[in-house]
C-alpha positions in Angstrom: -1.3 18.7 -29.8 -0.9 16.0 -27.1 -3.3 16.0 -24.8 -2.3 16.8 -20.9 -2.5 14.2 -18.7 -5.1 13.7 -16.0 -5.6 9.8 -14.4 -8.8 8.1 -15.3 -10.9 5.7 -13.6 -9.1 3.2 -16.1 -5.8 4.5 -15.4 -6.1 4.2 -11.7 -7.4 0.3 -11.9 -4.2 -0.6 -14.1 -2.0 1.4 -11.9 -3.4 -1.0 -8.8 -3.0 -3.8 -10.7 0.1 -3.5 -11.8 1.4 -2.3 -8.3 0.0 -5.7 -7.0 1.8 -8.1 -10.0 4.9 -6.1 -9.4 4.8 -6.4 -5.5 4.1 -9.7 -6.1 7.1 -10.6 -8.1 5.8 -10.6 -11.8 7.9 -9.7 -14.2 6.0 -7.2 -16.8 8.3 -6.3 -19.1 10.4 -3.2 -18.0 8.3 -2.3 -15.5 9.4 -1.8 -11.6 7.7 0.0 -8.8 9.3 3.5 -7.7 9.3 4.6 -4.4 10.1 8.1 -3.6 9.6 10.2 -0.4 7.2 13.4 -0.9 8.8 16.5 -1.4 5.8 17.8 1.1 4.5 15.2 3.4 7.9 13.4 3.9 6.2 10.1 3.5 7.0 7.7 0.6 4.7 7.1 -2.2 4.9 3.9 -4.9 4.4 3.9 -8.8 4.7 1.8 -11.4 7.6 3.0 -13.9 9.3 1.7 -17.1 12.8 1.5 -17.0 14.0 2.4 -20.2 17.8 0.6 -21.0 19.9 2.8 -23.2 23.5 2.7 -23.9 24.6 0.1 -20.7 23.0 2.7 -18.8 19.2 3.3 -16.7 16.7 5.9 -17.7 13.9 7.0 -15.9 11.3 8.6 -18.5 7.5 10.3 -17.7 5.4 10.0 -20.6 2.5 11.6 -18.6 5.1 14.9 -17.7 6.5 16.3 -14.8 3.2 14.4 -12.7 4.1 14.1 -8.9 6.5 11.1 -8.9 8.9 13.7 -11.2 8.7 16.6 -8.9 9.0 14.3 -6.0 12.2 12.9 -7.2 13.9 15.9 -8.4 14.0 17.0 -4.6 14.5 13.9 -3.2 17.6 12.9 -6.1 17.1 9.6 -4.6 14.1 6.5 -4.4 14.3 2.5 -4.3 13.2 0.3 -6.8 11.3 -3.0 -6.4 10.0 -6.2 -8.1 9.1 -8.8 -6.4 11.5 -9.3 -3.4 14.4 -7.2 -4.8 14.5 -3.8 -3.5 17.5 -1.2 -4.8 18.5 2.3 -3.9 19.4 4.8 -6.5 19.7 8.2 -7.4 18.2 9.7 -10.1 19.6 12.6 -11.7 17.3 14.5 -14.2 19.4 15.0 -17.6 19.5 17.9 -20.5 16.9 17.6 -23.8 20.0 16.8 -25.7 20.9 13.9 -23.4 17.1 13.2 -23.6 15.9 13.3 -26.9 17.3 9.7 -27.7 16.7 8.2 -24.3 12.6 9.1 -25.0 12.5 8.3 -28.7 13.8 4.8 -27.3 11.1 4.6 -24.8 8.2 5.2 -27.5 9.4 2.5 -29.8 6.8 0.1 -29.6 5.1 2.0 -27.2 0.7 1.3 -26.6 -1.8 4.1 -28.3 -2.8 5.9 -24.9 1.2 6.6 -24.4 1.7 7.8 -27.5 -1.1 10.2 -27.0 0.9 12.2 -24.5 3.5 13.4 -27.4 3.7 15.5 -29.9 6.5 13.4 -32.1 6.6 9.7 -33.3 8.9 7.2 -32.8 10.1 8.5 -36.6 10.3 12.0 -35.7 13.9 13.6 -35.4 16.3 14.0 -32.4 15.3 17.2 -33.0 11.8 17.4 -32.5 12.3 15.2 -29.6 14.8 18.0 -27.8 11.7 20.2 -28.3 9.8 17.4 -27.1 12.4 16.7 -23.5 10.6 19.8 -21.7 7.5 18.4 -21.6 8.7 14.7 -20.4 11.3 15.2 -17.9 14.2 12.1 -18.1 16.7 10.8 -15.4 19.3 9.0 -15.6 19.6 6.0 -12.4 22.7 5.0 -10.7 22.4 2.0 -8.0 23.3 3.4 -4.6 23.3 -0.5 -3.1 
């Protein structure tokens, strides 16, 4: 059973770092900063996210589950993303387990232990198991806005 996901002190350093190297400009992989507003103060908050490329197109995943950044952006529909100097709107629209499933068995390919952790499949499990699997780790799809 995965386990559920609740930020360590270890978590929270890394998330600080890499908000700083991203701001900064430095390129870590797939990794951008997400901004979305709250869906109950109104003011915007910043994460570091992988986006996952699939098919020519943009996929937001949350290995963690639906954690605040999800529900946030399933109300607002919309966020900017950032590296470095570059800034672009989008819209993010949350997509169906089938459209999921291979979208997050892409996004664990070679992903770290403490990821994997959060699943109940592999990266060799079936489309199947990860349809199951898409309730637990909300995707979305991103479309550029600017």
């Amino acid at each position: 059973m995965a386990k559920s996901f609740r930020p360590t002190l270890f978590f929270r350093v890394g998330h600080i770092i890499n908000t700083l190297l991203l701001r900064a400009g430095v390129e870590k992989g797939n990794m951008t900063l997400l901004t979305v507003r709250g869906r109950k103060s109104g003011q915007p908050h910043t994460i570091p996210v992988a986006l996952v490329e699939y098919n020519g197109q943009r996929w937001l995943t949350a290995p963690y589950g639906a954690v605040n950044w999800v529900r946030n952006l399933r109300v607002a529909g919309e966020a900017t993303l950032t590296r470095g100097r570059h800034t672009e709107r989008i819209s993010a629209c949350e997509v169906t387990a089938q459209e999921a499933a291979p979208i997050l068995k892409r996004s664990l390919i070679g992903a770290r232990s403490f990821v994997l952790a959060y699943f109940d499949v592999t990266p060799d499990s079936s489309l199947a198991e990860f349809e199951r699997e898409a309730s637990n780790h909300p995707v979305f799809l991103v479309k550029s806005l600017s």
